[in-house]
N, C-alpha and C positions, 0 to 999 in steps of 0.2 A: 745822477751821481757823477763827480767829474772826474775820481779818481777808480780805475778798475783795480781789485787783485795788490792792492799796498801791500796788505798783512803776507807779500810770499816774495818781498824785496826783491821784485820786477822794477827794471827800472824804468818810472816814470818821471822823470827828472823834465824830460821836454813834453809840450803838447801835442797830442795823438794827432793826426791829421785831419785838417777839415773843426778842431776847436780854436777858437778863436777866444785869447783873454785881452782886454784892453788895455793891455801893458802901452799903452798911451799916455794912457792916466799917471798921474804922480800921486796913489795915495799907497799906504803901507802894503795893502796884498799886491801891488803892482811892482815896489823897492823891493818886497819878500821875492818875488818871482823871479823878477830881474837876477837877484843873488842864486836865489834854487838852478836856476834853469842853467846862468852862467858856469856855474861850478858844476853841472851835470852831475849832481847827488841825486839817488833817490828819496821819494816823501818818506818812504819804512826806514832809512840809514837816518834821515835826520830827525825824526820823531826819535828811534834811539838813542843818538846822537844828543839829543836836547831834553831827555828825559820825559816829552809830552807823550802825547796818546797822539795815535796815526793819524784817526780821525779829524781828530782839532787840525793838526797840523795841514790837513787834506782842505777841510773847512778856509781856515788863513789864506791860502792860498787860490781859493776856488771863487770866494766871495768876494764882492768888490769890499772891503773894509777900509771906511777913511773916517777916523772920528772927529777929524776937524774940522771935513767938509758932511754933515750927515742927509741925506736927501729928507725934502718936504713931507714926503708922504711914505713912509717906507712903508712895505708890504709886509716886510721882516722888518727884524733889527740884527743885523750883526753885531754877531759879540767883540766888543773890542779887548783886542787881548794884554792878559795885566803884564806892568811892567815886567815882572820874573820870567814872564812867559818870552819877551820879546829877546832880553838877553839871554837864556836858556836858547833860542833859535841863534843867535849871533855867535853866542861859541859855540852851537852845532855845526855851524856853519864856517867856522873858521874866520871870524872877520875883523877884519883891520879896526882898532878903534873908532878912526872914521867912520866906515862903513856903520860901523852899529849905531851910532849916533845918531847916522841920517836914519836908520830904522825905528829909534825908538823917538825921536822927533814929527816922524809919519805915522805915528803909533799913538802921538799925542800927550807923549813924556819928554820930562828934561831932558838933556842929554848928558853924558856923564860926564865929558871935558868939556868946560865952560870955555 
């Protein structure tokens, strides 16, 4: 489980030591991260923040999620999360038009300024 202890809004906003996420990558949990980690919120402030459930939000963040690139043979299937869900996370998150855009474009939705 990647996330310890959410439900007691400990902040885990950055990665414990020794976890490695492949924020390398350019797909939506990778743009999610980037944003989370940047802004040093925690998962339990922005799950409230956004109205979700801790969990999910834990989930988004933890799994490699890219609906546009989806691997061969997955083992899982990541849930790709519904639009409302993505901008729910962007005004949790406080973010610039832009910003969300490129979110829900890595998410595998229009975006909302054309």
């Amino acid at each position: 489980r990647p996330v310890e202890r959410a439900e007691t809004g400990t902040d885990l906003s950055a990665p414990k030591e020794g976890r490695q996420y492949p924020d390398d990558a350019d797909n939506f949990s990778a743009v999610l991260r980037r944003h989370v980690f940047g802004r040093g919120i925690s998962i339990s402030k922005l799950a409230h923040r956004s109205w979700l459930d801790i969990g999910y939000v834990s989930r988004l963040l933890s799994q490699d999620c890219d609906p546009l690139n989806p691997p061969l043979a997955p083992v899982h299937k990541p849930k790709q999360p519904s639009r409302d869900a993505v901008i729910r996370l962007g005004i949790g998150l406080g973010l610039a038009l832009e910003d969300l855009d490129e979110l829900l474009m890595k998410a595998g939705y229009a975006p909302l300024v054309r």
